[in-house]
VOBA-1610 file (N, C-alpha, C; in pm, whole numbers, padded with zeros to 5 digits, always signed):
BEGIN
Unk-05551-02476-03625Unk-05440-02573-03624Unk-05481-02697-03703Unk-05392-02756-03804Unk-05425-02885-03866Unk-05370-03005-03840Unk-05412-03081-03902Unk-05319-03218-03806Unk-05241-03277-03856Unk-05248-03159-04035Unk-05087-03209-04102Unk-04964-03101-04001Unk-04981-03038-03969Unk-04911-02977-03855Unk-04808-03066-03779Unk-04953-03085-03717Unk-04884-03192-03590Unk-04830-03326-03624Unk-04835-03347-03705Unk-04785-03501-03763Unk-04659-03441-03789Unk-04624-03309-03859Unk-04504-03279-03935Unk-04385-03253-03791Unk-04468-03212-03686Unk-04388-03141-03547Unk-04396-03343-03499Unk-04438-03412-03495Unk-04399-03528-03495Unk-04318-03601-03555Unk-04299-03575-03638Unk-04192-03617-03738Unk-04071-03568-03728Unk-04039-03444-03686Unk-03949-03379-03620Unk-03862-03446-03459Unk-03965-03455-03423Unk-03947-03559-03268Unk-03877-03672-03287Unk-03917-03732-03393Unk-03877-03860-03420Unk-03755-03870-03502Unk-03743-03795-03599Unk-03627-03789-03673Unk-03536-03691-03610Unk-03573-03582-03525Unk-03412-03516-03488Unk-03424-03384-03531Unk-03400-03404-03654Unk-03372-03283-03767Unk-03470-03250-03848Unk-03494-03103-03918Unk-03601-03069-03964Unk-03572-03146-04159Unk-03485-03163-04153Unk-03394-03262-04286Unk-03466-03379-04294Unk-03456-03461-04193Unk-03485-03569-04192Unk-03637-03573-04173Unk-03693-03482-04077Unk-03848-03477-04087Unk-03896-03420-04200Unk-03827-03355-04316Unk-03887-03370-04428Unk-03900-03488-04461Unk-03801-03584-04499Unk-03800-03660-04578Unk-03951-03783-04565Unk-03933-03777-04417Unk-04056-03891-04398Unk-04204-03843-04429Unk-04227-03701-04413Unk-04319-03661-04419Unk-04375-03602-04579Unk-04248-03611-04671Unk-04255-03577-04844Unk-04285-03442-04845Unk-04187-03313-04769Unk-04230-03211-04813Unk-04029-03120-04806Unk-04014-02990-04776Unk-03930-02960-04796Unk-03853-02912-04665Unk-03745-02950-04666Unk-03696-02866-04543Unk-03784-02729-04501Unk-03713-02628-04592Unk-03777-02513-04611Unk-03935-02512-04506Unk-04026-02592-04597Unk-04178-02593-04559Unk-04205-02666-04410Unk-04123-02755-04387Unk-04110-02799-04291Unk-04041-02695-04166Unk-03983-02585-04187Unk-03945-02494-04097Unk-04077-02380-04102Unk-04095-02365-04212Unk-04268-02290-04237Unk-04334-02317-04122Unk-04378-02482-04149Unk-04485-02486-04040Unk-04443-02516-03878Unk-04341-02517-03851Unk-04320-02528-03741Unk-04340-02356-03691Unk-04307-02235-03773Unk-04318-02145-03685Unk-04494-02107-03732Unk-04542-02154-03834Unk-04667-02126-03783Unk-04745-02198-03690Unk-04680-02303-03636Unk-04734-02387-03540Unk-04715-02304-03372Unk-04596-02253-03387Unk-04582-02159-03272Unk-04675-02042-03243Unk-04688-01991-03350Unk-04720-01891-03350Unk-04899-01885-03327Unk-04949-02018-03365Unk-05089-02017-03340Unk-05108-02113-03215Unk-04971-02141-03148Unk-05036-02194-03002Unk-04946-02106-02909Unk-04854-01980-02955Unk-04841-01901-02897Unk-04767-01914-02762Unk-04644-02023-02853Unk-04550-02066-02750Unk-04427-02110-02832Unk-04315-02108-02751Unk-04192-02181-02806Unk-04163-02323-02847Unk-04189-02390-02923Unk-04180-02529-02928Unk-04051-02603-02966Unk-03924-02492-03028Unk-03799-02514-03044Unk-03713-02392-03009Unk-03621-02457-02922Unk-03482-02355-02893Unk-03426-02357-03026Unk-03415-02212-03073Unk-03298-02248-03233Unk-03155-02152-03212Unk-03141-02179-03081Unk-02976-02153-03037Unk-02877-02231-03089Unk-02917-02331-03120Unk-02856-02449-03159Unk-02847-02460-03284Unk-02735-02524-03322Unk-02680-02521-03481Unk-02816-02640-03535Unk-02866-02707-03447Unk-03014-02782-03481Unk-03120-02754-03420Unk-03215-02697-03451Unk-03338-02675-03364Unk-03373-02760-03270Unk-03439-02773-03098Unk-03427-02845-03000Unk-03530-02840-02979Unk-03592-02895-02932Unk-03736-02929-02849Unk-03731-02812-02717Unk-03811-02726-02715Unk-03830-02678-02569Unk-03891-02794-02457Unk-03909-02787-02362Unk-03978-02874-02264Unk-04101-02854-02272Unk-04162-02755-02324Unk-04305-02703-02366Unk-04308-02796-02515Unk-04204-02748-02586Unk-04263-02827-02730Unk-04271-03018-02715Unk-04180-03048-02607Unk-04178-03164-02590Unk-04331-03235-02508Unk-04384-03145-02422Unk-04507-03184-02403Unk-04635-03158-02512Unk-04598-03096-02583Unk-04728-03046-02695Unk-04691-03193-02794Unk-04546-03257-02799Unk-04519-03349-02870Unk-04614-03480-02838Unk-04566-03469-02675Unk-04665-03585-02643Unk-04823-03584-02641Unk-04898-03483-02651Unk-05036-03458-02681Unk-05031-03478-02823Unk-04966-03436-02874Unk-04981-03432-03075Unk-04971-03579-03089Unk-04909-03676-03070Unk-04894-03790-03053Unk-05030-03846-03065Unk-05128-03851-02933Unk-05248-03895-02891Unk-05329-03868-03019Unk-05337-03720-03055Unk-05438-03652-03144Unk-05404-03711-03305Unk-05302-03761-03342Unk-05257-03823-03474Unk-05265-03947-03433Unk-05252-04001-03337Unk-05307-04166-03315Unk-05498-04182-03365Unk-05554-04069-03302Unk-05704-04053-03287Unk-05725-04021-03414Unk-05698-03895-03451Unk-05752-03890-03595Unk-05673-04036-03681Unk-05614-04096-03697Unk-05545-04173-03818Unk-05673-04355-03771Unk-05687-04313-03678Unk-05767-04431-03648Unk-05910-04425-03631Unk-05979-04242-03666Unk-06096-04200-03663Unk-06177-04328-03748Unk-06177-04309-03879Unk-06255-04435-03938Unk-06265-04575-03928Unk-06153-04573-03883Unk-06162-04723-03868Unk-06264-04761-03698Unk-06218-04696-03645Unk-06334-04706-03494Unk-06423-04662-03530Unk-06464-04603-03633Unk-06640-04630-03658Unk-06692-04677-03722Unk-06608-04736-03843Unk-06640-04817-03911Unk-06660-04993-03827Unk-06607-04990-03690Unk-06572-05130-03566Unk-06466-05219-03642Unk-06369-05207-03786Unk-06340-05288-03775Unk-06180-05309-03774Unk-06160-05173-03646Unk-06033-05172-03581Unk-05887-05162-03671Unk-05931-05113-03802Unk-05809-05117-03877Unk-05797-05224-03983Unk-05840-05352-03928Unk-05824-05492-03968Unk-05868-05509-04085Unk-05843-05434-04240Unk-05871-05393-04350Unk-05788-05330-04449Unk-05786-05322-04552Unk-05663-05219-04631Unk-05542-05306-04635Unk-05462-05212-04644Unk-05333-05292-04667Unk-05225-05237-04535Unk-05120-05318-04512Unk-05019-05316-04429Unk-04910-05371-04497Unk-04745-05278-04439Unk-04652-05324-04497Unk-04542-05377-04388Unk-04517-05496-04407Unk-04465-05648-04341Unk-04354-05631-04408Unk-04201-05619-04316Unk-04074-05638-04365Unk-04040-05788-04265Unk-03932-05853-04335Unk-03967-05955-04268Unk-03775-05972-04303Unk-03701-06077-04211Unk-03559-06112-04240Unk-03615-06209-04309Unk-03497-06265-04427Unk-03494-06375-04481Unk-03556-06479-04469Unk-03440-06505-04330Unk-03470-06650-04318Unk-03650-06744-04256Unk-03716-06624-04234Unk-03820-06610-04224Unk-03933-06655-04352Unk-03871-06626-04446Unk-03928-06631-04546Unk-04032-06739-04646Unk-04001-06925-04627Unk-04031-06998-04638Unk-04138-07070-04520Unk-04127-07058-04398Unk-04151-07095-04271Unk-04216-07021-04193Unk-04186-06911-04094Unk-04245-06851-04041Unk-04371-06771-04091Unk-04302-06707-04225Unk-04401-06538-04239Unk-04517-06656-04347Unk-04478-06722-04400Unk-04630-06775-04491Unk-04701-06864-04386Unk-04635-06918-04303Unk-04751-07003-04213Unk-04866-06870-04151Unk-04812-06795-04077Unk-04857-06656-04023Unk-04949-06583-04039Unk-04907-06590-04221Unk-04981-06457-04301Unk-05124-06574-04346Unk-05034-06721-04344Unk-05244-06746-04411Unk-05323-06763-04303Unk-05240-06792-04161Unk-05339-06791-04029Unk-05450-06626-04059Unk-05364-06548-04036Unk-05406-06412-04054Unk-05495-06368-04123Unk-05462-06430-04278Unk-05621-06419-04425Unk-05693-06485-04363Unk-05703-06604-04281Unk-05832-06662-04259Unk-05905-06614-04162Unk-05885-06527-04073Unk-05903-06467-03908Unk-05961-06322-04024Unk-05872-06210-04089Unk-05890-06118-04141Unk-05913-06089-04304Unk-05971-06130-04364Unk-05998-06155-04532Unk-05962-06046-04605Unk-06001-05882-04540Unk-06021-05783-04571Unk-05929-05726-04588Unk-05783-05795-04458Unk-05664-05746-04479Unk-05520-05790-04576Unk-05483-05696-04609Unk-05377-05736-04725Unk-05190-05677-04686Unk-05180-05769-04685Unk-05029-05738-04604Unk-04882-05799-04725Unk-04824-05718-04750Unk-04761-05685-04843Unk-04576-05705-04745Unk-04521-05808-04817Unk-04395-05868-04740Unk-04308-05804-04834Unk-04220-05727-04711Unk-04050-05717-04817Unk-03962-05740-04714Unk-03876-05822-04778Unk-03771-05926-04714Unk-03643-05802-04684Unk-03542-05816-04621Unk-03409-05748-04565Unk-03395-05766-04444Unk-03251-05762-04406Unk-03148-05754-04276Unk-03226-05706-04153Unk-03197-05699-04044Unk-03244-05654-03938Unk-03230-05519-03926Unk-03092-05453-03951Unk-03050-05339-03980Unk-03143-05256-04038Unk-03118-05267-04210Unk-03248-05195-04252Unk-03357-05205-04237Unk-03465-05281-04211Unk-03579-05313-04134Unk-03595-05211-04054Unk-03488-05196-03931Unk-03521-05100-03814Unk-03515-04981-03838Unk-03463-04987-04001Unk-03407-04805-04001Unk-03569-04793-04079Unk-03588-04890-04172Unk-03720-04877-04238Unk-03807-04831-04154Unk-03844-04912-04028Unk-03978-04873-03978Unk-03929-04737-03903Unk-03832-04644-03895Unk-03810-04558-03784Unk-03826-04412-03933Unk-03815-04489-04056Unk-03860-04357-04134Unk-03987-04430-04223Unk-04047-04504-04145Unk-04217-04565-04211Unk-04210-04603-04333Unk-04112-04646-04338Unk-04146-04779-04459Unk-04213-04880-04480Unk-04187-04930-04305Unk-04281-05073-04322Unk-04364-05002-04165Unk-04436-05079-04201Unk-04585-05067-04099Unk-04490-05147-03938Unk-04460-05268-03975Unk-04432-05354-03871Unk-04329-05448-03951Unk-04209-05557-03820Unk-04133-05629-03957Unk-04108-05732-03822Unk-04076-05874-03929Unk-04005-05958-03826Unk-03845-05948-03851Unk-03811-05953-03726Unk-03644-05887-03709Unk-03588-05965-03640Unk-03480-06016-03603Unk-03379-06060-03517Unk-03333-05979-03417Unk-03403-06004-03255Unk-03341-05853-03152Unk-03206-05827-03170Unk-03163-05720-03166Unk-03036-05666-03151Unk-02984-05701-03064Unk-02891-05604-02951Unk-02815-05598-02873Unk-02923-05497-02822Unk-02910-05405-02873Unk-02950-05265-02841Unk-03097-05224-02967Unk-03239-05204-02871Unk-03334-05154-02988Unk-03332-05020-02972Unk-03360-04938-03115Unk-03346-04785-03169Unk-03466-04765-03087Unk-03456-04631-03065Unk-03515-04552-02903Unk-03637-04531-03007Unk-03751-04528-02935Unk-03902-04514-03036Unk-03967-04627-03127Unk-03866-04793-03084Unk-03913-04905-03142Unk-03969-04981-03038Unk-04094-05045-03008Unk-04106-05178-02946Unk-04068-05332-02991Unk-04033-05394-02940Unk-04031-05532-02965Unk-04114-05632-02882Unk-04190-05711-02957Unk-04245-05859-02911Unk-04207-05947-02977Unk-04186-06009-02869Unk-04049-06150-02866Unk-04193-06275-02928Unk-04119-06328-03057Unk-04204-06444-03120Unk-04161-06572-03073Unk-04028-06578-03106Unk-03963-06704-03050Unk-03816-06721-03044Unk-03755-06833-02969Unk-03599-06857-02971Unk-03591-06954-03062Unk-03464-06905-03145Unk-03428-07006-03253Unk-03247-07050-03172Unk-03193-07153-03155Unk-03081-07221-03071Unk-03016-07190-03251Unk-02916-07154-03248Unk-02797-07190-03384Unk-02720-07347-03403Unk-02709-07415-03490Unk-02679-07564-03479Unk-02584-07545-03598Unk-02478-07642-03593Unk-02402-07671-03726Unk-02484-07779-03798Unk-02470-07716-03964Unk-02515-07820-04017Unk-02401-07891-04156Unk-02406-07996-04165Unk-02328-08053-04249Unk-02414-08130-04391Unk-02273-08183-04492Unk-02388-08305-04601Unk-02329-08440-04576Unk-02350-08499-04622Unk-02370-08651-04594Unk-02188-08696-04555Unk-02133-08627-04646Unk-01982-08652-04696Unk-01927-08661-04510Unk-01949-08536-04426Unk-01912-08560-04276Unk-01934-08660-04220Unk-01888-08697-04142Unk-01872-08833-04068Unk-01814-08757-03917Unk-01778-08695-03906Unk-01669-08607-03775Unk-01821-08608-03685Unk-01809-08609-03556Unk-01924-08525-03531Unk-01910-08414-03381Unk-01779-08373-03371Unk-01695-08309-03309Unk-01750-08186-03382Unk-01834-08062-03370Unk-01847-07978-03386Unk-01737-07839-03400Unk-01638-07825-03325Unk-01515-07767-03296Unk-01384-07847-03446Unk-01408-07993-03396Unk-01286-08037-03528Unk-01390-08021-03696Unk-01493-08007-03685Unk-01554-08010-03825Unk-01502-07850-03877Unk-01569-07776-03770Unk-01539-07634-03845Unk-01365-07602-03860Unk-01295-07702-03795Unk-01153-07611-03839Unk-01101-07681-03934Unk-01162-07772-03992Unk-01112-07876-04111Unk-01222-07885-04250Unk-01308-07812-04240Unk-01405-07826-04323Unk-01434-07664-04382Unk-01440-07654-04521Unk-01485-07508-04542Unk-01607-07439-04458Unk-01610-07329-04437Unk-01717-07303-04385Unk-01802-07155-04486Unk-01878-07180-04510Unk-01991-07138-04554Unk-02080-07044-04449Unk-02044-06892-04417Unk-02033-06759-04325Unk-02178-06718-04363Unk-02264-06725-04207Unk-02382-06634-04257Unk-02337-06448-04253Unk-02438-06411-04336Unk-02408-06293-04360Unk-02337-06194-04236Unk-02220-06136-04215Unk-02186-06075-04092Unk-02260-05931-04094Unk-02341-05907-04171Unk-02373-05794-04161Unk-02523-05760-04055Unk-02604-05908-04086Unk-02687-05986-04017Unk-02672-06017-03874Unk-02731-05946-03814Unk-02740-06019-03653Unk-02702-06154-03587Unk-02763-06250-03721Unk-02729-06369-03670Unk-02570-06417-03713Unk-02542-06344-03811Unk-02398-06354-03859Unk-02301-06282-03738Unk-02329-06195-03681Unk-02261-06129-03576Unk-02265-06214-03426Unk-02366-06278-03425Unk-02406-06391-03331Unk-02286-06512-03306Unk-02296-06551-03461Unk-02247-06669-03509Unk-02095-06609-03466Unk-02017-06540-03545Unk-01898-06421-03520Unk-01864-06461-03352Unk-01916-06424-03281Unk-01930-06407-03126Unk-01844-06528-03104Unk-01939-06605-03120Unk-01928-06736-03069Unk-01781-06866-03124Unk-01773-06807-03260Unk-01618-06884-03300Unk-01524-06834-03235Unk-01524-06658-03173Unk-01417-06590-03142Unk-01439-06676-02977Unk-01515-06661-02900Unk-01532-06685-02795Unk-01489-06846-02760Unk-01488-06934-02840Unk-01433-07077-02854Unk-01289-07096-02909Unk-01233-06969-02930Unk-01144-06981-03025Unk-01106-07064-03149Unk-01243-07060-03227Unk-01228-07144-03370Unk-01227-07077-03488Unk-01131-07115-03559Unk-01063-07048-03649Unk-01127-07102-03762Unk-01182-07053-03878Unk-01251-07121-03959Unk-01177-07114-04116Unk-01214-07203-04230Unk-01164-07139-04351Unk-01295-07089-04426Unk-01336-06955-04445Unk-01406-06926-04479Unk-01407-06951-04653Unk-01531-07009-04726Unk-01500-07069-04879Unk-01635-06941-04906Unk-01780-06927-04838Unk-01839-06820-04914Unk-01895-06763-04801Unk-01974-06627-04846Unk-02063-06570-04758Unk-02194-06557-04800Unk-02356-06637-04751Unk-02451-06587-04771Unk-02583-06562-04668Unk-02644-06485-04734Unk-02766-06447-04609Unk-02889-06487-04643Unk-02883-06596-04747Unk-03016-06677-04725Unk-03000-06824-04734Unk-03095-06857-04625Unk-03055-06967-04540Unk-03095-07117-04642Unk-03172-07105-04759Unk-03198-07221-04883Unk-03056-07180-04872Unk-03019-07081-04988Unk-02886-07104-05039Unk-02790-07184-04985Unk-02746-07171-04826Unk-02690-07198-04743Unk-02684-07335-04761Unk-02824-07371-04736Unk-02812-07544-04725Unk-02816-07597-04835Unk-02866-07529-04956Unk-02756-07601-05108Unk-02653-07619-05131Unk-02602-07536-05059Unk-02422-07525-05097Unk-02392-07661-04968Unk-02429-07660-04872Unk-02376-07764-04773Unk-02415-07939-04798Unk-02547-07899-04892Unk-02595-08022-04906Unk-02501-08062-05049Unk-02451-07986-05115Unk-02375-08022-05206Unk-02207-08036-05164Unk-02241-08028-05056Unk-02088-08063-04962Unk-02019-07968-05007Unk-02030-07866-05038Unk-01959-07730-05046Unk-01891-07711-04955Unk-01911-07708-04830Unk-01869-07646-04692Unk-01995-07702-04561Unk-01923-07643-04486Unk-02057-07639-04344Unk-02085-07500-04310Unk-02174-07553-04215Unk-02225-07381-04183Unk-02313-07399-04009Unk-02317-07270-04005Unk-02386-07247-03903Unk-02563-07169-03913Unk-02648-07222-03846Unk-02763-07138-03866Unk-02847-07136-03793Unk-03016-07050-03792Unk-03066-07097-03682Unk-03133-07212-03700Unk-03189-07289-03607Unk-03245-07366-03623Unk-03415-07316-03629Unk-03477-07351-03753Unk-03645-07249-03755Unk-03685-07300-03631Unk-03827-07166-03609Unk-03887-07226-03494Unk-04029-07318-03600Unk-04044-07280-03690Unk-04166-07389-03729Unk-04129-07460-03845Unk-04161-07527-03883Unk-04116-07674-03977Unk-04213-07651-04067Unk-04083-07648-04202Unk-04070-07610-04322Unk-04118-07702-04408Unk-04183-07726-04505Unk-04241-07791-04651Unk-04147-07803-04700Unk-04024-07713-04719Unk-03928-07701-04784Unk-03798-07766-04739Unk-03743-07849-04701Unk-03667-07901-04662Unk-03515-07986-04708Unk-03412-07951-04682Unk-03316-08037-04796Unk-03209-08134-04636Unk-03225-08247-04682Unk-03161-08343-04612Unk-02991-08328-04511Unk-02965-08261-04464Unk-02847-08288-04395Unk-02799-08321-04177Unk-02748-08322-04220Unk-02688-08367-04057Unk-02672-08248-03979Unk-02714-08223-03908Unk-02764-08153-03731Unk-02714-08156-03648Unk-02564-08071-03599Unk-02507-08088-03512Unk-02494-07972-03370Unk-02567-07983-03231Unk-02598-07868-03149Unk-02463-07823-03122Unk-02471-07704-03119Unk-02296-07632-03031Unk-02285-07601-02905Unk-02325-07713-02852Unk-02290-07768-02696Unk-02392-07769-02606Unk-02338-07759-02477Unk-02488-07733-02428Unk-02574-07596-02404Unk-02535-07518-02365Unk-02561-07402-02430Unk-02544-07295-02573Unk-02601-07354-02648Unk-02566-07254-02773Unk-02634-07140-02791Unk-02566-07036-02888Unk-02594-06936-02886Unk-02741-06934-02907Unk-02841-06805-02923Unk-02982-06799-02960Unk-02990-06700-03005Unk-03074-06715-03130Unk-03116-06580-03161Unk-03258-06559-03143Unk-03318-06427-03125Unk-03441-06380-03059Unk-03524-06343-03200Unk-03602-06401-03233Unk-03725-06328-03302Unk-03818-06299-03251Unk-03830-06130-03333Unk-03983-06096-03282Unk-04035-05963-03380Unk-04136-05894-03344Unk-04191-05838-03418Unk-04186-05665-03362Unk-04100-05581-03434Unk-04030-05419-03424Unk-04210-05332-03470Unk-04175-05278-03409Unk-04264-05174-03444Unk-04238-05028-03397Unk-04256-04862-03441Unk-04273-04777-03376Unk-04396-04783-03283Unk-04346-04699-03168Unk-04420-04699-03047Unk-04582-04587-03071Unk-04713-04578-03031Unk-04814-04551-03042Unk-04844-04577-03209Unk-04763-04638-03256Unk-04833-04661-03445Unk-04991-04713-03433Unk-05075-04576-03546Unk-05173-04631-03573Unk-05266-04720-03599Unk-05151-04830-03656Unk-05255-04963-03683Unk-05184-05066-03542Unk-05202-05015-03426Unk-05123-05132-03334Unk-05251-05216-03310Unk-05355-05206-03367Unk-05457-05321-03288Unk-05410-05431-03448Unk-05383-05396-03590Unk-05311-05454-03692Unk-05197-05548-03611Unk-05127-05444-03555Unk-04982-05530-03528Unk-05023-05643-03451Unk-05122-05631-03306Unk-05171-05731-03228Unk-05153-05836-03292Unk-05273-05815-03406Unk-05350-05935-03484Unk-05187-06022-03535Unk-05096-05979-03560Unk-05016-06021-03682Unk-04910-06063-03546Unk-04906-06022-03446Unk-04824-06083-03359Unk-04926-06239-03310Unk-05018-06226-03296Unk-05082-06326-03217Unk-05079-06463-03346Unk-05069-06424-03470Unk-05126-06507-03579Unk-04945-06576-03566Unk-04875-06488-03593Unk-04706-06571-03576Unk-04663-06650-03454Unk-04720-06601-03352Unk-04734-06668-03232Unk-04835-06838-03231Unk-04915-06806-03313Unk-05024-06942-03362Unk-04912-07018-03455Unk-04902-06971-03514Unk-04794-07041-03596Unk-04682-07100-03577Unk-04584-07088-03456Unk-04492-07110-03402Unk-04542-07292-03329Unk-04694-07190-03229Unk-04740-07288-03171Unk-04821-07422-03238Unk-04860-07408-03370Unk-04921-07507-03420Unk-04815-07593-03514Unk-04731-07543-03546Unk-04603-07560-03646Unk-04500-07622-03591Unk-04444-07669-03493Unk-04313-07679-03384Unk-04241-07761-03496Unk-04117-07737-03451Unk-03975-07780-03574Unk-03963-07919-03529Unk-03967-07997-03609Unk-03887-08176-03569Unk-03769-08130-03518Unk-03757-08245-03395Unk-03632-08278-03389Unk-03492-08289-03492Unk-03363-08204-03415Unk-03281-08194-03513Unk-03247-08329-03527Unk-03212-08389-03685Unk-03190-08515-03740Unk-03075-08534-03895Unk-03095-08618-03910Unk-03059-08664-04032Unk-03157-08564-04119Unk-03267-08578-04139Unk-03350-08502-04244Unk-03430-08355-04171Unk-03372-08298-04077Unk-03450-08189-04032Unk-03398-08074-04084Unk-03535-07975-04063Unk-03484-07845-04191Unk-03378-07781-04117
//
């Protein structure tokens, strides 16, 4: 038995379909049905019902799933536990949302080079959406995401921090009625495709505020160019760590409870480099904590 085998009958588990467990694994449907019956056949058991217009997990193949699991955790992490240095080396791939991008993920990542030298972590920016679909067909190693409603079955989440959503305006406002700004002032829509755009969504419907929508974008500079150029107003989160980057406008909270959005860090569940992920959760977590956002103001990011 090999342990491209069992990775491939893992891949299967995870994706559903022997279609889709090609794809993650770079081989062919076809070959991918290959080795599943030579996988049967040399542990001399059923590991899929194929009564089914999709092949099914027997309750036998579902426990050989969860042992194959352990044994592709062990081998994928063989060298690195003897080498002692836990993974913490090579490269890793970091998907990260946007608005993350200036603030959070570079404070993080140089905590991280200085703690780990050896390691090289490679950022690609996108939505929460794709992110989650990324890491569920291993694109990215680990990503910072905005929690859902609902996380995809086979993801963990650790919660980094709460970001409160605030209106922000440019100088030109004077109103400071949060409710009369947005129904008289263009508004400038974070992305609805975005969690926090669906957030934001929630919350006008739930107040009943009717907005005039002038643009839609999902990165949060842009956002505050267009507002600082009195384009419109907008809604966003407020970062949890304080930005270098900063453009001057007015800070208005949406009441006393406003909405929140949750950051934190997605990962698939037993992934090989999780003593990696540790490190990269604890370093964003340093960062949050050494970084804290000014007070919202006249000049806060």
């Amino acid at each position: 038995m090999s342990i491209r085998l069992l990775k491939t009958l893992v891949a299967v588990a995870d994706h559903k379909t022997f279609s889709a467990a090609a794809d993650a694994v770079f081989i062919t449907h076809a070959a991918v049905s290959q080795q599943m019956r030579t996988l049967e056949t040399e542990l001399g058991i059923p590991l899929f019902d194929r009564s089914h217009r999709t092949p099914e997990l027997t309750p036998l193949g579902r426990a050989v799933v969860a042992r194959a699991r352990k044994l592709v955790l062990d081998y994928d992490t063989l060298v690195p536990s003897v080498l002692g240095d836990d993974g913490l080396a090579g490269d890793v791939v970091l998907g990260a949302v946007p608005t993350t991008l200036i603030g959070l993920a570079p404070l993080s990542m140089s905590i991280l080079r200085a703690r780990f030298p050896e390691l090289r972590v490679r950022i690609t920016p996108a939505l929460t959406a794709t992110l989650l679909s990324g890491l569920d067909r291993g694109t990215y190693d680990v990503a910072i995401v905005t929690k859902p409603v609902l996380m995809p079955l086979g993801l963990e989440f650790l919660e980094i921090a709460e970001e409160p959503l605030h209106l922000i305006t440019g100088s030109e406002v004077t109103e400071t009625d949060p409710a009369r700004i947005l129904e008289t002032q263009p508004f400038i829509r974070f992305n609805r495709d975005a969690v926090v755009g669906t957030l934001i969504e929630t919350w006008l419907q739930e107040n009943g505020i009717r907005v005039s929508e002038a643009m839609e974008l999902e990165n949060l500079e842009a956002i505050s160019s267009m507002v600082h150029a009195n384009l419109g107003v907008s809604i966003v989160p407020r970062p949890c760590v304080t930005s270098a980057y900063t453009v001057p406008l007015n800070h208005l909270p949406l009441g006393v409870t406003p909405p929140t959005r949750i950051l934190g860090l997605a990962y698939r569940k037993e992934h090989p480099k999780l003593r990696v992920i540790e490190e990269i959760h604890a370093a964003l977590l340093s960062a949050v904590q050494e970084n804290p956002p000014t007070q919202p103001g006249a000049d806060a990011p």
